[in-house]
C-alpha positions in Angstrom: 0.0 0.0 0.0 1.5 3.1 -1.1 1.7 6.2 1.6 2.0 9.7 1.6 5.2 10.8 2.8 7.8 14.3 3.5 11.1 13.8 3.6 13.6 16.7 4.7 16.9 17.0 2.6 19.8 19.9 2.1 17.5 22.2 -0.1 14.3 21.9 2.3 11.0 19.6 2.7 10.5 17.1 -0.5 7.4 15.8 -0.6 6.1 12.6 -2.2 3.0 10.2 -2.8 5.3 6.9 -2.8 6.5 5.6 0.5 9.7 4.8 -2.2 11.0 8.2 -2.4 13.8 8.9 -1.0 16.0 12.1 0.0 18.6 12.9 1.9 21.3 14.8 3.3 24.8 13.4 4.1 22.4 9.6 2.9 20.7 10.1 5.8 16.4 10.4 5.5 14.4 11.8 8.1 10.7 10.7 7.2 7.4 13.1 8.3 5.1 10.7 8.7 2.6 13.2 9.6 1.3 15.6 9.3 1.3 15.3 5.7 2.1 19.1 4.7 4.8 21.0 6.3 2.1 23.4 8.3 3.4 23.1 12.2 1.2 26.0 13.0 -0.9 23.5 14.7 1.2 21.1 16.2 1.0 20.6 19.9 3.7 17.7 20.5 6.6 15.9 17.9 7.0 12.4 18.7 10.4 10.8 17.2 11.5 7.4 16.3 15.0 5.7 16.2 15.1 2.1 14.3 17.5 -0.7 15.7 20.3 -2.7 13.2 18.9 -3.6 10.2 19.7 -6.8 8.3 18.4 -5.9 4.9 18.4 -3.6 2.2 20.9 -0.3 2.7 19.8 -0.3 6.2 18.7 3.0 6.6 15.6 4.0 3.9 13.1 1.1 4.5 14.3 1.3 8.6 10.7 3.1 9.6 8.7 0.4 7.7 10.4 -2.9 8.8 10.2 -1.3 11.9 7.1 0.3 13.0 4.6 -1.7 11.6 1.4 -4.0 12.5 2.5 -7.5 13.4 1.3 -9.9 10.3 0.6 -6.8 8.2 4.1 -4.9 6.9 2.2 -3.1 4.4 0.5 -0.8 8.0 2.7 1.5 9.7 1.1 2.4 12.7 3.4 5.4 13.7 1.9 6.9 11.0 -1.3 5.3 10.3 -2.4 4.8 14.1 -0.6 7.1 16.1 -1.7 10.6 14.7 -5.5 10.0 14.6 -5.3 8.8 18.2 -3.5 11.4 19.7 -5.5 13.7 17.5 -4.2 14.8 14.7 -2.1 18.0 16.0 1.7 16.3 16.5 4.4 16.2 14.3 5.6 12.4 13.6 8.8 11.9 12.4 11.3 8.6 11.7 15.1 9.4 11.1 16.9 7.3 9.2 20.7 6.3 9.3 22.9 3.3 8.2 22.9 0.8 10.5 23.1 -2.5 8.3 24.7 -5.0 10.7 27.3 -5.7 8.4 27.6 -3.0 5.9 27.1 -0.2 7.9 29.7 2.6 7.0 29.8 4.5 10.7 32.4 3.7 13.5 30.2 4.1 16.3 26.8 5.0 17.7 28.1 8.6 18.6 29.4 9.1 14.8 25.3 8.7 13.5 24.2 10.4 16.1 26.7 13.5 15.0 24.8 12.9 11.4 21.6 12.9 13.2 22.0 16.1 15.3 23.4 18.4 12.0 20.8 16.7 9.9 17.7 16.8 12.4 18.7 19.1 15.2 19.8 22.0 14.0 17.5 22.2 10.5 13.5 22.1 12.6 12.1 24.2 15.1 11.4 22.8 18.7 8.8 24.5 20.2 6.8 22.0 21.7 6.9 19.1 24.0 9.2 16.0 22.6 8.7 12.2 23.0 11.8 10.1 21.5 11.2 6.7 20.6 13.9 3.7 19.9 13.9 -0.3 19.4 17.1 -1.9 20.3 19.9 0.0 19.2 17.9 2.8 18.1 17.4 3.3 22.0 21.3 3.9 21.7 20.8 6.4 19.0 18.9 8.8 20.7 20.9 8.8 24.1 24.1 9.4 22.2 22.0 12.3 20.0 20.6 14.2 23.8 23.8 14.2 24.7 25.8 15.2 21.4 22.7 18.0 21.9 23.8 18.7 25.6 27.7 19.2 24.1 26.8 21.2 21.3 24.4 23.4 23.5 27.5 24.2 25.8 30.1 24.0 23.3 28.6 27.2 20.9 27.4 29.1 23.6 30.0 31.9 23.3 30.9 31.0 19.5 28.4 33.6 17.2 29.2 31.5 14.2 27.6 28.3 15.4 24.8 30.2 18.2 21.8 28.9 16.1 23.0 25.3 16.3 23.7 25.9 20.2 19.9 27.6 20.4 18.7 25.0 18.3 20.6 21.8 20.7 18.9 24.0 23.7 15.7 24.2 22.7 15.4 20.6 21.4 16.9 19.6 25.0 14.4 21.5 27.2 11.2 20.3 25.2 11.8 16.8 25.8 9.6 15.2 27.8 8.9 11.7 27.1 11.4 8.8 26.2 10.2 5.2 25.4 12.5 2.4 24.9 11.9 -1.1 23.1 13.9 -4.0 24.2 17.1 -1.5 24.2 20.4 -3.2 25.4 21.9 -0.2 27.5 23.7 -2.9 28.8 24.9 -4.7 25.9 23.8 -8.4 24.5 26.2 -11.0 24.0 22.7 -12.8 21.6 22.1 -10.0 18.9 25.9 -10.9 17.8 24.9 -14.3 18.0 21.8 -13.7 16.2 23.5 -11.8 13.2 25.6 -14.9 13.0 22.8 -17.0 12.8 20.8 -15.3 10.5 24.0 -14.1 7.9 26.0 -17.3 8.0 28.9 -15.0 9.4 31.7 -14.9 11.9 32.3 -11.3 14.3 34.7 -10.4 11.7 32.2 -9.3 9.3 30.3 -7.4 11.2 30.0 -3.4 10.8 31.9 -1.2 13.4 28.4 -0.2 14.9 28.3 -3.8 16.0 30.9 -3.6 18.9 28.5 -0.8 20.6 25.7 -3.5 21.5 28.1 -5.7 23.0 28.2 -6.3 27.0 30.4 -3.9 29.4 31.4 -1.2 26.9 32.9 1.9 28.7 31.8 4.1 26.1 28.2 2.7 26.2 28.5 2.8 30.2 29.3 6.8 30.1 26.2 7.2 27.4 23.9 5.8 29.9 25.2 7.7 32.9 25.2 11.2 30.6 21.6 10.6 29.7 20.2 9.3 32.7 21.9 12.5 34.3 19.8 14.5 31.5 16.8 12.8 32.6 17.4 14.0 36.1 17.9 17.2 35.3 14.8 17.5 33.1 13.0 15.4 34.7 11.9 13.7 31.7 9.3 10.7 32.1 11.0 7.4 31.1 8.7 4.1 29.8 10.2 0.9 28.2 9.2 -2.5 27.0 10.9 -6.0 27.0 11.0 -9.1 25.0 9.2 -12.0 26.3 9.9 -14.6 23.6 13.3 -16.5 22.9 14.8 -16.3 19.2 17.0 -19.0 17.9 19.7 -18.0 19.9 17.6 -16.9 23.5 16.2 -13.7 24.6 18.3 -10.9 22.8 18.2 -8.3 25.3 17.2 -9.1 28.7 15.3 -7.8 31.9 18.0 -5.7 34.0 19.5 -4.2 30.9 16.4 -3.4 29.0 15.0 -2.2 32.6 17.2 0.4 32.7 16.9 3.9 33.2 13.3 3.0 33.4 12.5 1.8 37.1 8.7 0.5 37.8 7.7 1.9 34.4 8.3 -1.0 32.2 6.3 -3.9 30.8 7.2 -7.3 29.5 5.7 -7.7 26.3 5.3 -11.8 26.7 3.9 -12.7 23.5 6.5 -10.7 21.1 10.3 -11.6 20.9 13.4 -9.0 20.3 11.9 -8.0 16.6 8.5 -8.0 17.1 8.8 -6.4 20.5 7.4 -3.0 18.6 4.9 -4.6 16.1 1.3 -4.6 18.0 -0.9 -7.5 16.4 -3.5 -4.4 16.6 -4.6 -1.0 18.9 -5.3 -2.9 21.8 -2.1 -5.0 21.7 0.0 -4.0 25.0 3.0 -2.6 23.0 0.8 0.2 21.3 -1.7 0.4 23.6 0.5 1.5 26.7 2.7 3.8 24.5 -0.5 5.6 23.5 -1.5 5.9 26.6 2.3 7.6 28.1 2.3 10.0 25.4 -0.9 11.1 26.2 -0.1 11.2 29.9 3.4 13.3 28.9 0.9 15.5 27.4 -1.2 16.2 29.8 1.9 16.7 32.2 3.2 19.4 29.7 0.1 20.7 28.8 -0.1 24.1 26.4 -3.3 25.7 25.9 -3.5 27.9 22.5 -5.2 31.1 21.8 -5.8 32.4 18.0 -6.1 35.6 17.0 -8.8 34.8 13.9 -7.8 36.3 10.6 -7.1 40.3 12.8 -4.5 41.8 11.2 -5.0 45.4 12.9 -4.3 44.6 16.5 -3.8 47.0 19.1 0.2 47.5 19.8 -0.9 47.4 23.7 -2.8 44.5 23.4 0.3 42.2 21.5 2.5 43.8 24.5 0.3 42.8 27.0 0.6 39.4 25.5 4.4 39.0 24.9 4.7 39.8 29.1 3.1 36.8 29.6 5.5 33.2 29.5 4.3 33.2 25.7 6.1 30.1 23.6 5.3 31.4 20.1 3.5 34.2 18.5 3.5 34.2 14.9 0.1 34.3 12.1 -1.6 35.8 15.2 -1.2 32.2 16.8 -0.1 31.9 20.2 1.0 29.2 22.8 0.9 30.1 26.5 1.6 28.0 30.1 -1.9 26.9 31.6 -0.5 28.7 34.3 -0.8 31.7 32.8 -4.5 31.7 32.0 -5.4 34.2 35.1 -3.4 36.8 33.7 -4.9 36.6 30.0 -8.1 36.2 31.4 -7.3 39.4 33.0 -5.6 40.8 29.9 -9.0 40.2 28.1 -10.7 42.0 30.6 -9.5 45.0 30.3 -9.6 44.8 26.5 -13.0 43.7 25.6 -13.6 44.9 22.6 -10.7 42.3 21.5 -12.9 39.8 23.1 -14.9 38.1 20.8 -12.5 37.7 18.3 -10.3 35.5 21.0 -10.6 31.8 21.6 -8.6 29.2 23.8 -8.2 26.0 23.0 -7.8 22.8 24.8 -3.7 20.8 23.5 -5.9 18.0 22.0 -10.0 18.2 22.3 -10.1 21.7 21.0 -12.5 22.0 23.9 -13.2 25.8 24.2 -11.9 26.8 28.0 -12.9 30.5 27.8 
């Protein structure tokens, strides 16, 4: 089934009607799998996704649909065909791609794609809403390595004028995230996905891709990642949910319990009926690894809640009036669109008040009911 998709390369958003498209920048694809225009006026949260090794193909442009799709129906990819309607249409959904072809995978390390990631990703969108980053396996590794490759680069061009707009970009992406979600991610390495790659290529460790030596067991470089990003975590206090694999593969359980636990606590779930790859491909909506994802981002949401007030089609609007609304803790105001802390709805009550002939053409907005507060 073919599928509407953007992809975002050098010279800006390409858009396509064939899920076969591809474009890049540096080979390296980050899919919009919704919205389907490049509009963001209306988006209330971006949800993210990180794919794991890939055994196939270049490894990097059919990653998002060997990955995130129904269980028993390939041809359905839930992040964008389920995930959007059910959250209600106002996020951005996006799924970066990168080589990570067990064996033919050009990068060194897991910090080297999420460099690519960060100049490709990072530093080209706006981040002005709350963030939910999603990985399977060693796409869980991806995104650590890309917070904290943000965290350097924030700190790093923060006196450097040439290279402030990355550092305000790295920033900006850092404090919106909110949510993180792993699936069956081996922050602790796996002796088995070696084993499995084995297996499945008729191959010896020799052959494997560079990227391969950052899954194994006891890596100090992999140790540091976790302790950087669970410090980030911390500090942001950013809500943390992961699943695990209940089924054996040929070789065993790929990643187990205390290393796919971690950084996650209580909030973790064993999904019993899916093993290592199908660990992230729900049989359907009420299937246990879609069904509790849905409902943490919605939770996240709630927790980071933004109420919205438009300014309908006014293009004359009092100076005092857009004054009185920058001093509140405003987000955004462009297109007479603005994004405000709940917190602050007192003082634009107020604000309102005192300007009431501005009234009626006001409304405010619920994140995701569009249920009119005021």
């Amino acid at each position: 089934m073919g599928c509407c998709l953007s992809l975002w390369s050098l010279s800006g958003l390409i858009t396509g009607c064939n899920s076969d498209v591809t474009a890049s920048f540096n080979d390296l694809p980050v899919y919009q799998l919704w919205p389907p225009t490049e509009d963001k006026r209306w988006t209330r949260m971006d949800v993210i996704f990180f794919h794991g090794l890939q055994f196939a193909g270049d490894g990097s442009t059919d990653a998002w649909r060997s990955t995130w799709t129904q269980k028993g129906c390939d041809d359905v990819c839930w992040a964008k065909e389920w995930l959007p309607f059910d959250l209600g249409e106002d996020v951005r959904i996006l799924s970066v791609a990168y080589h990570a072809h067990v064996i033919a995978s050009p990068h060194d390390c897991v910090s080297e794609i999420a460099h690519n990631v960060f100049e490709t990703l990072i530093k080209r969108l706006e981040w002005d809403c709350p963030i939910v980053l999603i990985g399977h396996s060693f796409g869980g590794l991806v995104l650590k390595s890309l917070v904290v490759e943000a965290k350097k680069r924030s700190i790093r061009y923060a006196e450097d004028d040439l290279s402030r707009s990355a550092g305000d970009h790295a920033k900006a992406f850092l404090n919106n995230v909110r949510g993180v979600v792993f699936y069956a991610v081996p922050h602790g390495g796996s002796y088995n996905i070696a084993k499995y790659v084995n297996n499945l290529l008729r191959c010896n460790d020799k052959h494997h891709a560079l990227i391969m030596e950052d899954v194994q067991p006891w890596r100090q470089n992999m140790e540091e990642l976790s302790e950087e990003f669970e410090n980030f975590l911390k500090e942001k206090k950013v809500n943390v949910y992961a699943f695990g694999e209940g089924k054996r593969m040929n070789v065993g359980i790929l990643v187990h319990l205390a290393t796919a636990q971690r950084l996650a606590g209580r909030n973790y779930y064993m999904v019993e009926d899916a093993n290592h790859m199908e660990v992230c491909k729900p049989t359907s909506k009420e299937h246990s690894s879609y069904a509790l994802l849905l409902d943490f981002i919605k939770e996240v949401a709630r927790e980071n809640h933004y109420e919205a007030l438009h300014l309908s089609q006014i293009s004359d609007v009092p100076a005092g009036f857009l004054k009185g609304i920058q001093n509140l803790r405003v987000l955004d105001l462009s297109d007479g669109y603005f994004q405000y802390l709940p917190e602050e709805l007192g003082n634009l009550k107020h604000l309102l008040e005192i300007s009431p002939f501005w009234t009626g053409w006001l409304r405010i907005t619920s994140s995701f009911t569009h249920e009119v507060v005021y």
